[in-house]
C-alpha positions in Angstrom: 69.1 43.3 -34.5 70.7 41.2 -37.0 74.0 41.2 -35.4 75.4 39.0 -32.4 77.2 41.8 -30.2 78.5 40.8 -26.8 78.3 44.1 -25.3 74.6 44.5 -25.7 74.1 41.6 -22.9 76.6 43.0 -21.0 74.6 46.1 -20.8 71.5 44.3 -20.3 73.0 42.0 -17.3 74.6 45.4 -15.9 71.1 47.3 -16.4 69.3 43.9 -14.7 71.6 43.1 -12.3 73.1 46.4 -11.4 76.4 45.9 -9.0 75.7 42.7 -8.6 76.6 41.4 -11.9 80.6 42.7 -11.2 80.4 41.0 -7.6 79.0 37.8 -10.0 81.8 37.7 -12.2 85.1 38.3 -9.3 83.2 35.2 -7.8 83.1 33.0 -11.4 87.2 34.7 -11.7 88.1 33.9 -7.9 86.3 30.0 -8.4 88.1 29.2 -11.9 91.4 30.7 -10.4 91.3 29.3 -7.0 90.0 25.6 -9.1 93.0 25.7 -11.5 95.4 26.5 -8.2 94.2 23.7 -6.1 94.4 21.2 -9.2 97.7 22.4 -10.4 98.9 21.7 -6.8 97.0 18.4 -5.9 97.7 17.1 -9.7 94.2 15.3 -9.0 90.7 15.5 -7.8 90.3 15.0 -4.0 86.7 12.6 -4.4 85.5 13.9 -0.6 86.1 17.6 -0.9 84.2 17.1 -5.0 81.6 15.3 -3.2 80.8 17.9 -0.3 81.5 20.6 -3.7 78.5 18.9 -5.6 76.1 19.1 -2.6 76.8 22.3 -1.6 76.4 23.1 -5.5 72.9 21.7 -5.2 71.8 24.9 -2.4 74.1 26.9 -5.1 71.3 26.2 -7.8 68.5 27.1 -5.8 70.5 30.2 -5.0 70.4 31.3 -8.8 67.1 30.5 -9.3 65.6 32.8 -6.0 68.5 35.5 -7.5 66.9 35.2 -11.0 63.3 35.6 -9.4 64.7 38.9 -7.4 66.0 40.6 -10.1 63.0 39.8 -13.0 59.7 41.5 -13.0 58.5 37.8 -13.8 58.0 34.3 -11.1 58.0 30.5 -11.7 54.7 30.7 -12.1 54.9 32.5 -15.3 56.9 30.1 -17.0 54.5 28.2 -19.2 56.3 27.0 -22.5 59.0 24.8 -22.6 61.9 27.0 -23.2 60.7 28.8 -20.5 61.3 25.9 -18.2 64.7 25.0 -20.0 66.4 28.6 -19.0 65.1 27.7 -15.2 66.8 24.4 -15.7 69.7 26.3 -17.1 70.2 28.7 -14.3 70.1 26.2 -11.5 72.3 24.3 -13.7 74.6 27.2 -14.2 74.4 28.1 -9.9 75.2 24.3 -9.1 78.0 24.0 -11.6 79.5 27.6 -10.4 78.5 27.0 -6.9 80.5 23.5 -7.2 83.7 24.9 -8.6 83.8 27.8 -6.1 83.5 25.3 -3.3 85.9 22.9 -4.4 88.1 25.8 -4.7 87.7 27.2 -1.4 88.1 24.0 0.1 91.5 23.2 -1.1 92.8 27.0 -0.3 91.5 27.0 3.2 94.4 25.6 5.8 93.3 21.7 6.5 93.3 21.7 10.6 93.6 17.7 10.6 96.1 17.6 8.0 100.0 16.5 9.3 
């Protein structure tokens, strides 16, 4: 394979991941649309709701890396090199950072019962 072509990992993810990967991606489109809204709106960063985001992104990592587990033939326990421990830094990483923004977004949509 000499060439870089997007859709062969899209068929990979689809063939790994199966439905999953679609209900994956309305999540990542629903969290960047839902971010942009509330931000637009606010014109700022509310620092309680990010903080409660950010620790609910922690749980969000550990999430992607039991996901990544379920849906590879290989565990943690097979990673042995060090790139093998940088992707499982990568996805939690990538879970807590997703995780994080959907939050945050879900937050700011959902009707405050304190507010005014």
């Amino acid at each position: 394979m000499k060439d870089m072509d997007p859709f062969v990992f899209l068929v990979v993810f689809q063939e790994m991941l199966g439905p999953v990967l679609w209900l994956l991606v309305a999540l990542a489109v629903f969290g960047l649309a839902g971010f942009l809204i509330v931000v637009l709106r606010e014109g700022k960063l509310d620092s309680k709701r990010l903080v409660r985001s950010e620790l609910i992104g922690l749980l969000g990592g550990v999430l992607a890396l039991v996901l990544a587990a379920k849906f590879t033939v290989s565990g943690f326990t097979d990673a042995g090199g060090p790139v093998d421990w940088l992707l499982v830094g990568l996805i939690w990483g990538i879970g807590l950072a997703g995780t994080t923004i959907l939050a945050y977004a879900i937050q700011g949509l959902a009707p405050c019962r304190r507010c005014g």
